[in-house]
C-alpha positions as CSV (number, residue, x, y, z in Angstrom):
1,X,103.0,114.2,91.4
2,X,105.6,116.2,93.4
3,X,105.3,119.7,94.9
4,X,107.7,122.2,96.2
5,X,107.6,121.4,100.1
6,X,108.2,125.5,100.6
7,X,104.8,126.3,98.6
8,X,103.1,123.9,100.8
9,X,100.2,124.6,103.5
10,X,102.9,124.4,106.9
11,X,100.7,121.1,108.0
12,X,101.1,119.8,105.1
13,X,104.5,120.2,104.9
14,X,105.4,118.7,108.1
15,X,103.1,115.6,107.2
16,X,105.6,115.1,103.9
17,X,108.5,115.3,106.5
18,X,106.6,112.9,108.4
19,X,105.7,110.5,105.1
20,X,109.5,110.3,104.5
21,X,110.6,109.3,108.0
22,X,107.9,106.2,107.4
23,X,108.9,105.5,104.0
24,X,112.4,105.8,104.8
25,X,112.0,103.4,107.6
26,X,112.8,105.3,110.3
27,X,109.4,105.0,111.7
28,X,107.6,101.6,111.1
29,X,104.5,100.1,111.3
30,X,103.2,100.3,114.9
31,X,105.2,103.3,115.8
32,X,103.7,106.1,117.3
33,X,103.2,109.5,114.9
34,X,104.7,112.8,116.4
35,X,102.0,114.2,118.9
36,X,100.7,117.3,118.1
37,X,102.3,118.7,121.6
38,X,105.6,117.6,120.0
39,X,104.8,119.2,116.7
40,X,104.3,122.8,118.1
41,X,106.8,122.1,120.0
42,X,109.8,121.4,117.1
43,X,107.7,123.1,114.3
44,X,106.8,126.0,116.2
45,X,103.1,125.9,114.2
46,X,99.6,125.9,116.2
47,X,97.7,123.6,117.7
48,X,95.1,123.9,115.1
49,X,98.2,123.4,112.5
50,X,99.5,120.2,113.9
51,X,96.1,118.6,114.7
52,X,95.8,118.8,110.7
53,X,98.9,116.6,110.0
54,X,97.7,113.4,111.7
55,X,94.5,114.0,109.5
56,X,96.3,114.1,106.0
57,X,98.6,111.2,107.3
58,X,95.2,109.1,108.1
59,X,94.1,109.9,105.0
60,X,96.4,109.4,102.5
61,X,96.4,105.5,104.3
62,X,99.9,106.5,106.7
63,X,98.3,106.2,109.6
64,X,95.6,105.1,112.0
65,X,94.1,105.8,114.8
66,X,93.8,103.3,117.5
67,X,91.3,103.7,121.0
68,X,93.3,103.6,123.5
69,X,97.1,104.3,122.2
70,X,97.0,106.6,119.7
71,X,97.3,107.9,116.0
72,X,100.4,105.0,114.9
73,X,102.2,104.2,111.5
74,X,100.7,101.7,108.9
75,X,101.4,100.5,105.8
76,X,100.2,102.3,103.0
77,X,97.5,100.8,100.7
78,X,98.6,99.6,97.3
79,X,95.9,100.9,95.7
80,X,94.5,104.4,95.8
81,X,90.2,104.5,94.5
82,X,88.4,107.5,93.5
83,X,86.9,107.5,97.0
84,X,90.3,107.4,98.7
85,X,91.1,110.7,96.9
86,X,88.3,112.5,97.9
87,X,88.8,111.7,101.4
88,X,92.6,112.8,100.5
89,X,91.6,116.0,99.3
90,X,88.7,117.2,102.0
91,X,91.8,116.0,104.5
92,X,93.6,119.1,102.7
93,X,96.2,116.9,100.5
94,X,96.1,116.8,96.9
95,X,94.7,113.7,96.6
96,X,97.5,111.9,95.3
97,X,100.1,109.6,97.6
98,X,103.2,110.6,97.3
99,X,105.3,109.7,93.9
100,X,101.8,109.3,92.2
101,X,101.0,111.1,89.1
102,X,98.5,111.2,86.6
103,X,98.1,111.4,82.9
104,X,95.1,112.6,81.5
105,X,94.3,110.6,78.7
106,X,90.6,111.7,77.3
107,X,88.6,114.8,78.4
108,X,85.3,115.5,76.1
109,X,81.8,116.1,75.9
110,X,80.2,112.2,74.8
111,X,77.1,110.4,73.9
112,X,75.9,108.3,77.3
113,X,76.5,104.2,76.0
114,X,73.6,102.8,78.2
115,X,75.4,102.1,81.8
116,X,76.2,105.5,81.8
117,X,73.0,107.0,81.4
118,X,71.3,104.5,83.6
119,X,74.1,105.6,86.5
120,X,73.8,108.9,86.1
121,X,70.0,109.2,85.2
122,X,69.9,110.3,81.4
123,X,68.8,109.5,78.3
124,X,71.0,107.1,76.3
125,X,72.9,109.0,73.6
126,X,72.5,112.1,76.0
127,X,75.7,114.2,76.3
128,X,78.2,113.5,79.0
129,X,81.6,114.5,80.1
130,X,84.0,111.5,79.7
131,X,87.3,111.8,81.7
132,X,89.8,109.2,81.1
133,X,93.0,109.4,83.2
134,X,96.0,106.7,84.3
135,X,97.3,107.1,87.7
136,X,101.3,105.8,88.1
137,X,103.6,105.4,90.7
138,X,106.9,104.1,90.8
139,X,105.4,100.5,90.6
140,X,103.7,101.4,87.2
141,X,100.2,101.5,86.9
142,X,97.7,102.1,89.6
143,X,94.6,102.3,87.9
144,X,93.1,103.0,84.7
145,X,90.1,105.7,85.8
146,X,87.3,106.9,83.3
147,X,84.3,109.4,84.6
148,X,81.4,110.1,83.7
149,X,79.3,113.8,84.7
150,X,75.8,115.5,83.1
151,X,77.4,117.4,80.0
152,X,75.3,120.1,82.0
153,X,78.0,121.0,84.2
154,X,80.7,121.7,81.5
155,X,78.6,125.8,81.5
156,X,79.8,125.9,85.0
157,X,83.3,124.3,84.8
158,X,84.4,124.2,81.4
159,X,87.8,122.6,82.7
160,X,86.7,119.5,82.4
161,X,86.8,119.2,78.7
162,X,89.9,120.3,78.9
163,X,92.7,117.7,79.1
164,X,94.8,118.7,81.9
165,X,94.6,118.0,85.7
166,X,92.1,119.5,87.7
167,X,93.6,121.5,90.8
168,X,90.7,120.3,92.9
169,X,89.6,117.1,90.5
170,X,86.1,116.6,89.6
171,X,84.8,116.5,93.5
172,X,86.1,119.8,94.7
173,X,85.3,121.7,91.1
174,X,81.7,120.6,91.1
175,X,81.7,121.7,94.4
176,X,83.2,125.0,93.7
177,X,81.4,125.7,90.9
178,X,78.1,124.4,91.7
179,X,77.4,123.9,95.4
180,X,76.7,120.1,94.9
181,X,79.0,118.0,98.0
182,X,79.2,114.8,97.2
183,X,78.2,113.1,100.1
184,X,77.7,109.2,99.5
185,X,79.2,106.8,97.5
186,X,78.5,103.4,96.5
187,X,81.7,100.9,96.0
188,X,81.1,97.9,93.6
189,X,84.0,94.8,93.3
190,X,83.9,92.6,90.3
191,X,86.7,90.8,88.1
192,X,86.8,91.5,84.8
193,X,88.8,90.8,81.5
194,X,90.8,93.6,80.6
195,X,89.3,95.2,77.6
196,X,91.2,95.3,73.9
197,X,91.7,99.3,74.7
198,X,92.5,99.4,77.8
199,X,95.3,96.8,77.8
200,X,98.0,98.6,76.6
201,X,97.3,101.7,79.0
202,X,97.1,98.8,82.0
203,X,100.4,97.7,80.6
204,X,98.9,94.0,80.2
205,X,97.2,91.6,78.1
206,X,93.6,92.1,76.9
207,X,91.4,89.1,78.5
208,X,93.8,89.3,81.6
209,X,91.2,89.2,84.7
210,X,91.7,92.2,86.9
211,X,89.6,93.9,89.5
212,X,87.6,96.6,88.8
213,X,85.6,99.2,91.0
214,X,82.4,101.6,90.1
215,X,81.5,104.0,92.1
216,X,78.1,105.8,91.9
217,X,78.7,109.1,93.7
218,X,75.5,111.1,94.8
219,X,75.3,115.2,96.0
220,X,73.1,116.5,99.1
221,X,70.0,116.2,96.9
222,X,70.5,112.7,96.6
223,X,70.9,113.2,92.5
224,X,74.4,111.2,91.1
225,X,77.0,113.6,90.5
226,X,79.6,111.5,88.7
227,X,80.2,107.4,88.0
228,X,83.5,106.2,87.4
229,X,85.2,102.5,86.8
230,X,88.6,102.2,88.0
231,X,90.5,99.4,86.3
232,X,93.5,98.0,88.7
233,X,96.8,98.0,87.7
234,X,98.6,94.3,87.8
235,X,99.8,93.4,91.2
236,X,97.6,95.9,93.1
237,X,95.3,95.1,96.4
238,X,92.0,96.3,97.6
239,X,91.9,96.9,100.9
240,X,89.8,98.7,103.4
241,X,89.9,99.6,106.9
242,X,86.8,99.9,109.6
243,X,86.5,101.1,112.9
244,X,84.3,98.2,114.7
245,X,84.1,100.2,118.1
């Protein structure tokens, strides 16, 4: 997904600028990010604008902060999870790296099949929004992503039965239109056999073992907002990072 860098947020257009020197090489992995002095400095932005670009760089997996020397280059993560997105987007980016995109594939009002009503606390058969989409980069396919919400929340945003993008996806619309922040997550790992359905969107062969991520995502009233399954593309990592200090 591209955007016009002049109807960007300022701090988010100087973190682009910032994403192209790194991709481009001219600042590699280890180097020092501008400083937010030098950022007012050649940007001519405040302090409160260019503290905000080393937080969408961080987030979007560009950079890391290290105690003791600083906010520094890294190499972006191959693989960008529902979680990562959300983190993306409260960051102020779009949640999408750059040269991702994504096709919505399936956004409708369902019965619940069993895992999904146990995940999201329903009656089997009751109705549910199911959002199918397929994020791609330049590599192909990064995932294959389906979601699951409460067909309750479709009288506050009908948008997503609607298939088209959501300007703030499913986090920041449920938030919007309902006050419920999601505000834990729970990440689950296994390797699975791509499906007969899914194999074509995946671009691979059904039976191929792939990973695959669920996440169980839960609001301030510790009720499940949304559950998703992220199928991984071929050739993609998982990788996370954690402060230890």
């Amino acid at each position: 997904m591209t955007t016009n860098p002049q109807a960007m947020p300022p701090y988010q257009r100087i973190a682009a600028k910032i994403r192209d020197r790194i991709e481009r090489g001219e600042l590699q992995p280890g180097d020092h990010i501008p400083s937010v002095r030098e950022i007012i400095r050649v940007e001519g932005v405040s302090t409160a604008t260019a503290t905000r670009v080393a937080a969408v760089l961080r987030a979007e997996g560009y950079a890391q902060s290290v105690p003791g020397i600083g906010t520094i280059v890294t190499v972006p993560r191959k693989l960008t999870a529902g979680s990562d997105r959300l983190q993306m987007l409260r960051a102020g980016g779009t949640g999408f790296r750059q040269g991702e995109r994504a096709e919505i594939l399936r956004a409708e009002l369902a019965p619940a099949p069993e895992h999904v009503a146990d995940a999201l606390g329903l009656e089997e058969g009751a109705s549910v929004v199911q959002r199918q989409r397929r994020y791609l980069d330049d590599k192909g396919v990064v995932t294959l992503s389906t979601s699951w919400l409460a067909g309750g929340l479709v009288a506050a945003a009908p948008e997503l039965i609607v298939a088209e993008p959501l300007p703030k996806m499913t986090f920041g619309l449920i938030e919007e239109r309902t006050g419920r922040r999601a505000v834990r997550r729970r990440d689950t790992v296994t390797i699975q056999p791509v499906p007969d359905d899914a194999a074509a969107l995946l671009e691979t062969v059904a039976g191929t073992l792939t990973l695959v991520m669920t996440n169980h995502y839960w609001d301030q009233n510790g009720e499940v907002t949304e559950y998703a399954v992220d199928f991984l593309g071929a050739g993609r990592e998982l990788s996370a990072d954690y402060d230890l200090e």
